[in-house]
C-alpha atoms as one frame of an Amber mdcrd trajectory, in Angstrom:
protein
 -33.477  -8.932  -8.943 -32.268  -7.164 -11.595 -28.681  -7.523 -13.202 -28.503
  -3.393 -12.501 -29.536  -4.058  -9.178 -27.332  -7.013  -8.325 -24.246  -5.106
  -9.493 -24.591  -2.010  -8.410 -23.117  -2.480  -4.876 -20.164  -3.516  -6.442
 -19.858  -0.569  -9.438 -17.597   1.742  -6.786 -15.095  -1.327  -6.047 -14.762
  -1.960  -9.854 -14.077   1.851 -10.337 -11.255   2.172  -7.729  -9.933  -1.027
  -9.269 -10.309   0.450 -13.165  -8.652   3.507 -12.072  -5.750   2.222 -10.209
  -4.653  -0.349 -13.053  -5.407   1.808 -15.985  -3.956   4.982 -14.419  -6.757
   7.222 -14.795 -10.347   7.922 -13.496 -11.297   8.666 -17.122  -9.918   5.578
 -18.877 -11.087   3.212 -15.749 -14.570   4.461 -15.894 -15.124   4.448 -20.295
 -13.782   0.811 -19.501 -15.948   0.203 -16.565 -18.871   1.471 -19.398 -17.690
  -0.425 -22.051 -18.079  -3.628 -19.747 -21.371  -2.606 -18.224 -22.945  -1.898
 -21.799 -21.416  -5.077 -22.989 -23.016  -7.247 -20.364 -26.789  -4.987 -20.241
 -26.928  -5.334 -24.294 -26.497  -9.008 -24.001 -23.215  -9.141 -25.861 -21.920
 -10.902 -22.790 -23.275 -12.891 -19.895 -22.266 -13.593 -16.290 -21.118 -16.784
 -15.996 -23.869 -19.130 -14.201 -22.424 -19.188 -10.711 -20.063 -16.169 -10.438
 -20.624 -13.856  -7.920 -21.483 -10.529  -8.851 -18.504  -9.397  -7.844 -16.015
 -11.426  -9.684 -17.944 -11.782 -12.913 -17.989  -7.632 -14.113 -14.191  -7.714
 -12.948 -13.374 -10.265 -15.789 -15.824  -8.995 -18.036 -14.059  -5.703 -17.467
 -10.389  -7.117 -17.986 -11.275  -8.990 -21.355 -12.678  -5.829 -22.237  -9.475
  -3.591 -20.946  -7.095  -6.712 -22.889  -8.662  -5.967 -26.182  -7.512  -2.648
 -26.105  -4.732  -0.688 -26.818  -4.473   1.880 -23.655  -2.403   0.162 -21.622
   0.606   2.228 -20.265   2.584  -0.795 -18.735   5.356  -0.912 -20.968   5.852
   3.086 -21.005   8.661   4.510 -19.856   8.178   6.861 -17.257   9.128  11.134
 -18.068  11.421  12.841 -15.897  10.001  14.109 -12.722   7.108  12.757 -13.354
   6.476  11.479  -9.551   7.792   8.125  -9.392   7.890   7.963  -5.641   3.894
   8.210  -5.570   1.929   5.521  -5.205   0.280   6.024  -8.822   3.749   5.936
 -10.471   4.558   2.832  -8.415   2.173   0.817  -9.759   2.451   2.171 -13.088
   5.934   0.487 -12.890   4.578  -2.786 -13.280   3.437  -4.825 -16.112   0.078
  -5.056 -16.379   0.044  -8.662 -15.221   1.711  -8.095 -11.819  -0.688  -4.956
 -11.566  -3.385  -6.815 -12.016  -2.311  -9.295  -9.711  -1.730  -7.129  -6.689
  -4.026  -5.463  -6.886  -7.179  -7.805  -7.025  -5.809  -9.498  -3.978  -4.119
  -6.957  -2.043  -6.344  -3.760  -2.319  -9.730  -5.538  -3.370  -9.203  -8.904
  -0.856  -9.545 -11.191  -3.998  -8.471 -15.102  -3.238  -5.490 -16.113  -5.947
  -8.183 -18.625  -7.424 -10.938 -15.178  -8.046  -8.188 -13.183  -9.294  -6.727
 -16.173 -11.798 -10.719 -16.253 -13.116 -10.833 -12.416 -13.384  -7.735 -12.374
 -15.518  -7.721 -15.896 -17.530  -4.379 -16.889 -15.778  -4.280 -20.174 -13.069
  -3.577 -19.423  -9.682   0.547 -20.241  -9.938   1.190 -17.520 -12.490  -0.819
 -14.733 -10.764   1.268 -16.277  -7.076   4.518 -15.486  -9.312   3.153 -11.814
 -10.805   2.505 -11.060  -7.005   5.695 -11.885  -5.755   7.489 -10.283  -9.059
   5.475  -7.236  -7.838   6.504  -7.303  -4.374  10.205  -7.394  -5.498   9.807
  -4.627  -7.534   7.952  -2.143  -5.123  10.310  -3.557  -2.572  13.926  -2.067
  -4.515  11.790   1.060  -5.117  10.629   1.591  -1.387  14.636   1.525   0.453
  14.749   4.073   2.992  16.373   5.369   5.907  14.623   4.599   9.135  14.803
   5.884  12.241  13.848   3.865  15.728  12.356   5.257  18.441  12.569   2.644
  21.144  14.220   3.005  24.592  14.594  -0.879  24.850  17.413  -2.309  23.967
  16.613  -5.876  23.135  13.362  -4.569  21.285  15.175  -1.481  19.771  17.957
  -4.100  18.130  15.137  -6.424  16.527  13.742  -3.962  14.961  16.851  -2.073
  13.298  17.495  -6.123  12.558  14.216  -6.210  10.858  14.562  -3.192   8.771
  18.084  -4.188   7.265  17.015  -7.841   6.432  14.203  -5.673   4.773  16.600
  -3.990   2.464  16.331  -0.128   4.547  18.797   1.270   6.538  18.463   1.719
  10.457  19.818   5.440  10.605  19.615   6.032  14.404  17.473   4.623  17.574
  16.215   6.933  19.941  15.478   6.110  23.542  14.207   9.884  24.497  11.775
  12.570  23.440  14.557  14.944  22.861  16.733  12.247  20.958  14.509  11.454
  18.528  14.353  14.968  17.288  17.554  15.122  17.023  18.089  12.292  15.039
  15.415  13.039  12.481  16.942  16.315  11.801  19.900  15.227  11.814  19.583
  12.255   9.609  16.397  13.084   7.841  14.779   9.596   7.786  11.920   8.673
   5.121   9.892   6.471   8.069   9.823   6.268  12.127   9.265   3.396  13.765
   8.140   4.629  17.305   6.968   3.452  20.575   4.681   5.926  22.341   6.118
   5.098  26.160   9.480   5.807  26.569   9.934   5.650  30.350  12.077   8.688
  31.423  12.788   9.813  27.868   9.469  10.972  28.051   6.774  10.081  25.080
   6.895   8.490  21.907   4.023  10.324  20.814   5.351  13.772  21.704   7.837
  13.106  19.651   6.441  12.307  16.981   4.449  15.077  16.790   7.318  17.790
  16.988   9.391  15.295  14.080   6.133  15.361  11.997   5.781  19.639  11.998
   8.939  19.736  10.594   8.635  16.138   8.147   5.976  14.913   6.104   7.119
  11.435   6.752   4.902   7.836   7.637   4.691   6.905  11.277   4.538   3.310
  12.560   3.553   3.120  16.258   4.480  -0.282  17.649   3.413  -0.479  21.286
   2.373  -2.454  24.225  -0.607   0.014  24.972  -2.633   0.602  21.804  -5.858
   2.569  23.526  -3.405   5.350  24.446  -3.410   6.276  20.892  -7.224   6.359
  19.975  -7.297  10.042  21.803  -8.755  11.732  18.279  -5.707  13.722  17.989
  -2.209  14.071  15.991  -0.634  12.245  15.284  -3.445   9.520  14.071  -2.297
   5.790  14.480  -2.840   5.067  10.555  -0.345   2.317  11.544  -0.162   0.680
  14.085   1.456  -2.619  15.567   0.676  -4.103  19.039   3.660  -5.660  20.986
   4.392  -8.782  20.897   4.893  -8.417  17.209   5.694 -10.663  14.417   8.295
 -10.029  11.932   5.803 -10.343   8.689   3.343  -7.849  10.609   6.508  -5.088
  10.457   7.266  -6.194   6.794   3.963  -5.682   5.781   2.806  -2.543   7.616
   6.250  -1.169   6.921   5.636  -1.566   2.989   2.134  -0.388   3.121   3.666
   2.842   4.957   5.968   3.603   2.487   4.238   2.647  -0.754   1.104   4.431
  -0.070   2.921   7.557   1.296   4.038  10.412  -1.094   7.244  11.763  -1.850
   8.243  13.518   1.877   8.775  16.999   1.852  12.140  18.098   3.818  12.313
  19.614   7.153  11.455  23.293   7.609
């Protein structure tokens, strides 16, 4: 097989990586060239024994490290969006970019993503972490429950405030939850879909979201009542029992990947 042929099921993974840690589909793909015509003019070679997945993703970075285009130190303009996702990540060094983004987005182990960028597996750990804390202070925001048990209802707003976010109201009814959100505007919902008597979770939901653009977390007992095809979608969504690092995690990946909400109507 040819070294075209053995890396082209991997070119599209490489490009969403390029263009996420250099900040642009243009300067991720002339690096993503530069790389591929490096390695298919013989100027480098694939290691003997990388996979072909790992091996154009360090060719690319010592290629990307050489150069002066990185944006990591810049300061960011006013209003220039730093609540989206892009702007996030342009907040961190290169390093913890790199980092979090081999492992978290393209399922890199820390010993794949050290190799890709020349570091050893306890510095890109620390980047990750330093990365994690940073998103983290950007991402506080007010949350409101949706929850009509009580036990349940106080773990969660527990959760959430350990998390650094503020618990803003919990809802045990349909027409409660409304209320609440616009009343206290929240930037997430954490929602169960079966309220009992209050009526359903999903319901409302759906009245809080034609009014918000806001991210949704369903946690619930019955999962399969949710996969009807309809709004709102479960993009996320936690089964009961839960664990506290599933919330943390799904809660982050909510917030971090959702852009800046627009206010109610």
């Amino acid at each position: 097989m040819s070294v075209s042929q053995t890396l082209a099921p991997h070119l599209p993974y490489l490009r969403r990586y390029a263009r996420a840690l250099t900040g642009s589909q243009t300067s991720g793909d002339a690096h993503v060239w530069a790389a591929l015509t490096a390695l298919l003019g013989g100027d480098h070679s694939m290691l003997e024994g990388v996979p072909p997945r790992v091996g154009p993703h360090r060719l690319f970075h010592a290629i990307w490290q050489s150069r002066a285009e990185h944006y990591d130190e810049q300061a960011q303009p006013a209003g220039s969006g730093a609540k989206s996702p892009e702007n996030r990540l342009r907040s961190l060094s290169a390093s913890k970019r790199g980092s979090l983004l081999l492992t978290a987005v393209e399922a890199f182990s820390l010993e794949e993503a050290a190799f890709i960028l020349d570091e050893n597996p306890e510095e890109v750990e620390t980047a990750i972490l330093g990365a994690q804390k940073t998103i983290d202070s950007q991402l506080a925001s007010k949350v409101l429950i949706i929850e009509d048990e009580p036990i349940i209802a106080f773990d969660l707003e527990k959760l959430v405030t350990e998390l650094g976010h503020k618990a803003v109201a919990i809802a045990a009814t349909r027409e409660e939850a409304v209320a609440k959100a616009h009343s206290e505007r929240p930037g997430l919902v954490l929602a169960d879909i079966n309220l009992g008597e209050g009526g359903s979770g999903i319901d409302a939901v759906s009245e809080i979201l034609a009014s918000f653009d806001i991210p949704v977390i369903f946690i619930t007992a019955y999962p399969e009542k949710l996969l009807i095809g309809e709004r709102p979608e479960p993009t996320y969504l936690i089964a009961k029992p839960f664990l506290p690092e599933t919330v943390q995690a799904t809660v982050g990946q909510a917030l971090f990947f959702h852009p800046v909400a627009k206010q109610a109507a």
